[in-house]
C-alpha positions in Angstrom: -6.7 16.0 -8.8 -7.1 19.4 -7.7 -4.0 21.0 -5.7 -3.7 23.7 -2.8 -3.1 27.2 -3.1 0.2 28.9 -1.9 -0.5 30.5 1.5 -3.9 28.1 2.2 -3.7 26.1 5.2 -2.9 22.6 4.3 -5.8 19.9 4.1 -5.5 17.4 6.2 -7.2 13.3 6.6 -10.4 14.0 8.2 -13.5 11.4 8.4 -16.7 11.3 6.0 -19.8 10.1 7.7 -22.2 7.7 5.4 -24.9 9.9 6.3 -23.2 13.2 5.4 -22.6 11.1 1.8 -19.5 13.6 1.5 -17.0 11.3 1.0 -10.7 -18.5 7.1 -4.9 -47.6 18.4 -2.1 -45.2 17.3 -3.2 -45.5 13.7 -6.3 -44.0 14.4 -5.0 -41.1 16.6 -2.5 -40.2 13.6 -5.4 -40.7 11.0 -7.3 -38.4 13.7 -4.4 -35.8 13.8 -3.8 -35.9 9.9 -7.6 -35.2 9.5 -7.6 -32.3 12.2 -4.3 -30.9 10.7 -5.5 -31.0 6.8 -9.1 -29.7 8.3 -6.7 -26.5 9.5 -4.9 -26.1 6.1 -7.9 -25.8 4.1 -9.6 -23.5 6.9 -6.4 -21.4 6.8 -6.1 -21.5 3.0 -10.0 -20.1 2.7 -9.1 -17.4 5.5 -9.1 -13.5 4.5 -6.2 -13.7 7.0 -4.2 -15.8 4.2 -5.0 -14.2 1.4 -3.8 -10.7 2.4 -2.6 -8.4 5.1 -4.4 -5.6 6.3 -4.0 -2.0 4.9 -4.2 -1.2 8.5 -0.9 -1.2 10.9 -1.7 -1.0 14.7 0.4 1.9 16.4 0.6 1.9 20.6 3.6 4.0 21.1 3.5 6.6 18.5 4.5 7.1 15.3 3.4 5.7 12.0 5.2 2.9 9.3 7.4 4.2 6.8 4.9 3.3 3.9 2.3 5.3 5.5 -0.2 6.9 3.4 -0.2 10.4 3.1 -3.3 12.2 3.9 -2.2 15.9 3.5 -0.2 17.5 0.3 3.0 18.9 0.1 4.3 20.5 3.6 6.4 20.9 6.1 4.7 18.6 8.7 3.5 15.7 6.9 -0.1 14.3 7.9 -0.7 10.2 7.7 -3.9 8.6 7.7 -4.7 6.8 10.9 -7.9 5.3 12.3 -9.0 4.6 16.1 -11.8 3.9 18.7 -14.0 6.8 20.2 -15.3 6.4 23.4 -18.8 5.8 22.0 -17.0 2.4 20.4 -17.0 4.3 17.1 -14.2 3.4 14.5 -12.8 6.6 13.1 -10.5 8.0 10.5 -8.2 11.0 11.3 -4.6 12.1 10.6 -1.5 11.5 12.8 1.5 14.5 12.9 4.7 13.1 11.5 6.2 16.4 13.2 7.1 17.9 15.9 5.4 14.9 17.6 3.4 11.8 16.7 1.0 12.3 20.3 -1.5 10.3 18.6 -4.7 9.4 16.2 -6.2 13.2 15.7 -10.2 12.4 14.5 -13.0 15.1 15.0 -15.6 13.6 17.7 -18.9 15.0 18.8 -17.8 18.6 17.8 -14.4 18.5 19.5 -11.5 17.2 18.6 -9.6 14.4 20.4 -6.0 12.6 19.6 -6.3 9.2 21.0 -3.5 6.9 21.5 -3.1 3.2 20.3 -4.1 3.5 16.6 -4.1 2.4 13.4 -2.0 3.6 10.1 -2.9 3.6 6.5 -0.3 1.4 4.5 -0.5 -0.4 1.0 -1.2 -4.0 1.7 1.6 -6.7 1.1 1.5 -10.2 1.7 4.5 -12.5 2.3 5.5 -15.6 0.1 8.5 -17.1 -0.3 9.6 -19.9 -3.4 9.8 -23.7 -2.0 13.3 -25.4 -1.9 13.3 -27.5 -4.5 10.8 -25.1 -7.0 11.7 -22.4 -9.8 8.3 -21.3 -10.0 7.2 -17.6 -7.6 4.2 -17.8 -5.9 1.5 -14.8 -6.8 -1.2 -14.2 -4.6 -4.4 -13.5 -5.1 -4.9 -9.8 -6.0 -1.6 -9.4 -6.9 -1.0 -5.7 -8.5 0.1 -5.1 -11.9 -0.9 -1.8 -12.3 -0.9 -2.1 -15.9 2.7 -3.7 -16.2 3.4 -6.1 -18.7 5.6 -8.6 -20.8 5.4 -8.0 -24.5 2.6 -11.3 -24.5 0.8 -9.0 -22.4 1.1 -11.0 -19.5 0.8 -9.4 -16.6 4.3 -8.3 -14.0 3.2 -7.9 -10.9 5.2 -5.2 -7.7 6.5 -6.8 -5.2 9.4 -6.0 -3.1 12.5 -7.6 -1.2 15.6 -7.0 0.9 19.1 -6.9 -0.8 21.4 -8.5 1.8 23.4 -5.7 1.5 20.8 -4.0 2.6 17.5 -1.9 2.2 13.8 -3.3 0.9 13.8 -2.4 -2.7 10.3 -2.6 -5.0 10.9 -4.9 -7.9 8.9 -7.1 -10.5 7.6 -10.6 -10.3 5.9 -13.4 -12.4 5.6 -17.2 -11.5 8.5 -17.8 -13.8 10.7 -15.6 -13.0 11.3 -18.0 -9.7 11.5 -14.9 -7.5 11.5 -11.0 -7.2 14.0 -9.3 -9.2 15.5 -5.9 -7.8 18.1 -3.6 -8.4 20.8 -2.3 -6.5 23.8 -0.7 -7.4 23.3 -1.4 -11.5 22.8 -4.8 -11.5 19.6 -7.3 -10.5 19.3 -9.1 -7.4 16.5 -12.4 -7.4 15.1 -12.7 -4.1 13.4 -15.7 -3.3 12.1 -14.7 -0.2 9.9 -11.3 -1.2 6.5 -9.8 -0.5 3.8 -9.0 -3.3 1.8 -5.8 -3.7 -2.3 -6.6 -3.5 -5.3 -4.7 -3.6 -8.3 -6.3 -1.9 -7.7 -7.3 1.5 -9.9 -8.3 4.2 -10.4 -5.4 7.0 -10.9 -7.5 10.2 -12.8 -4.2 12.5 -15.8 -4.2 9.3 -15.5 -7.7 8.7 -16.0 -7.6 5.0 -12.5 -6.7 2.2 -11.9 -3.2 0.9 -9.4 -2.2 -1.7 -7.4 0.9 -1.8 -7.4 1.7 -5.0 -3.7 3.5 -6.8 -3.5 5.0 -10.1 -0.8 6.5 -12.4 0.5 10.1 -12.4 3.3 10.5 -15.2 6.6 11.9 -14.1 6.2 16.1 -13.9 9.4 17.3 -11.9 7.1 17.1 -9.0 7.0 14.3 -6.3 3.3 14.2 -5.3 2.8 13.7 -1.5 0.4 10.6 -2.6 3.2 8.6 -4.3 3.2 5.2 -3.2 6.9 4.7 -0.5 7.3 0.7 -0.8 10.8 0.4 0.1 13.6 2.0 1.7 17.4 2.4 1.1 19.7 1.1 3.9 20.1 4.3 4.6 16.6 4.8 5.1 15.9 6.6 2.1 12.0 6.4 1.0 11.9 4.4 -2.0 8.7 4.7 -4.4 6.9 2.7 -6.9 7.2 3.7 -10.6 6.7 2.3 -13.7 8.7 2.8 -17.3 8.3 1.3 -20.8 11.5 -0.7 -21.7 13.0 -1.5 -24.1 12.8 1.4 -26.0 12.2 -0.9 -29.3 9.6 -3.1 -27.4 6.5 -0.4 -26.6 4.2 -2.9 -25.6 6.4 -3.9 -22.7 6.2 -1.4 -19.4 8.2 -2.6 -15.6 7.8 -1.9 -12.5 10.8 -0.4 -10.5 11.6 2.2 -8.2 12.2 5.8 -7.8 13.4 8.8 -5.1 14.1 12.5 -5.7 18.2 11.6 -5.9 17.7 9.6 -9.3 15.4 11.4 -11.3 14.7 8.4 -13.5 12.4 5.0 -12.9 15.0 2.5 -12.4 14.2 -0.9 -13.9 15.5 -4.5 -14.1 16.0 -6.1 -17.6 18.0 -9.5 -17.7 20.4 -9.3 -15.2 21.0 -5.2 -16.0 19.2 -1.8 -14.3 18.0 0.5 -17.0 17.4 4.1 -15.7 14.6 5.3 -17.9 13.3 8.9 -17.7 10.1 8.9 -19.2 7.8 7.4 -16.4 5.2 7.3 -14.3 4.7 6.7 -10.1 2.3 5.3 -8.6 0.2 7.2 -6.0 -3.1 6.6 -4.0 -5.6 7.8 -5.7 -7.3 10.8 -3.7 -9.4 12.8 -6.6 -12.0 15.3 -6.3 -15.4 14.1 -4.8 -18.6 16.0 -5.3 -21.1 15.8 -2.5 -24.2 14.4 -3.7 -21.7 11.3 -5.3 -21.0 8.5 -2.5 -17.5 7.3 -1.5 -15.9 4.8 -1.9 -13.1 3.5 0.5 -14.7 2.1 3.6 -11.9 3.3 7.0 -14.4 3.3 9.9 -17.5 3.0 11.5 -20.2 4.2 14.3 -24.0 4.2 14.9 -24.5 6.5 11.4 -22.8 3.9 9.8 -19.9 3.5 8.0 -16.9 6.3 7.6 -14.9 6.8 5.1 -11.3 9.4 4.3 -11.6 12.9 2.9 -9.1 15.8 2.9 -10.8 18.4 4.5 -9.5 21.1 2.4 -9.8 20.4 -1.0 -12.5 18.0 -0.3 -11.1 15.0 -2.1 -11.3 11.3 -1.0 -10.1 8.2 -1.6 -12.2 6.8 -4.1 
């Protein structure tokens, strides 16, 4: 991943046209019903809608979601990735200002550039679940992320996240077993039974087909990249983001998920019913990397007439891959 010079002008989300290749009697009305309502489960249980939320949050009034992806690096007025309608019907990735003001969707049109309101924001895709009264065993949902982590069987522990009801939404680890989401807060672990699960193939309603944002690993430097993944929040508000640690020391096949922010400097991770702060991790980021021209790209935002669009950062010409 390539990084910006002191005293450059920051790169910014920009879109990547396809052809520029830069970047689901009473007996019988009951019997009726039961049919119509078990035709509607299996419909809903096929849907895209079911499986997954979108990576796509609808803004009207400004602003962007606190787990907005970052389409800038480091500076002082952060740059989210946002998507909206031209006026020639076009779908198309641009950047929204976090500060001084959010005034809208800013995407490069025709030449010119126009900042349209009621938009869309970048975000890492979550879907809801909860564990049934009665049940000890977690739901997962399809394309559940692991990112790599794992019990010592090398089964898989997948992110997911859930409020403390003392407050804040805290990223955590999960497997059916477990019988919920375990999180930590204030040294110890919390079970949430009521938590949502990190995925990464969703179904993007505006191209009618899924796209997955793909995340990778960048081990722990001293230096907070801008593309770390925020997946919680302190009560405080405090952006909370994903990292993952090797633990116990004595177990090395063994790595969990857990959570980080500049005050701890350390991955903090749930074992039993105990937080272990481990300093030897790594975060999770969205993985923007350096894209030659003549190579395609490979996460789908938008579309128009050309065909289909897809995120760069115009400075240091890297895309979401």
């Amino acid at each position: 991943m390539t990084r910006n010079q002191p005293g450059h002008d920051q790169g910014h989300a920009a879109q990547c046209s396809g052809e520029r290749r830069t970047i689901g009697g009473t007996s019988r009305r009951w019997h009726r019903w039961g049919a119509i309502v078990a035709l509607w489960v299996v419909m809903l249980a096929i849907s895209p809608w079911a499986m997954a939320q979108t990576n796509w949050v609808p803004v009207i009034s400004g602003g962007y979601p606190f787990d907005a992806i970052r389409g800038d690096e480091w500076t002082q007025h952060p740059r989210y990735v946002c998507r909206v309608h031209a006026p020639d019907g076009g779908l198309y990735p641009g950047y929204v200002n976090a500060y001084p003001d959010y005034g809208g969707c800013h995407i490069g049109w025709r030449g010119q550039e126009l900042i349209l309101g009621n938009y869309e924001v970048l975000t890492p895709a979550w879907v809801h679940e909860y564990v049934p009264v009665g049940s000890n065993i977690a739901p997962v949902p399809l394309h559940a992320v692991s990112m790599g982590a794992r019990e010592m069987s090398g089964a898989p522990i997948y992110i997911c996240r859930a409020y403390h009801p003392n407050g804040g939404l805290h990223p955590g680890k999960l497997r059916p077993e477990y019988g919920g989401c375990y999180i930590t807060w204030t040294g110890t672990s919390y079970l949430a039974t009521t938590y949502d699960v990190l995925v990464n193939q969703v179904w993007d309603s505006r191209l009618g087909r899924n796209t997955t944002l793909p995340l990778t690993l960048d081990y722990w430097d001293g230096a907070l990249v801008a593309e770390a993944v925020v997946a919680g929040k302190e009560a405080t508000g405090e952006p909370l983001y994903l990292c993952q640690a090797q633990f116990p020391p004595d177990m090395p096949g063994q790595i969990l998920p857990g959570k980080f922010r500049p005050g701890y400097q350390a991955c903090l991770v749930s074992w039993y019913s105990e937080v272990w702060v481990r300093s030897n991790y790594y975060l999770v980021r969205a993985n923007w990397v350096p894209q030659g021209l003549s190579s395609p790209p490979f996460f789908e935002a938008g579309i128009n007439t050309g065909g289909s669009l897809y995120i760069c950062n115009s400075f240091s010409n890297r895309v979401v891959p």
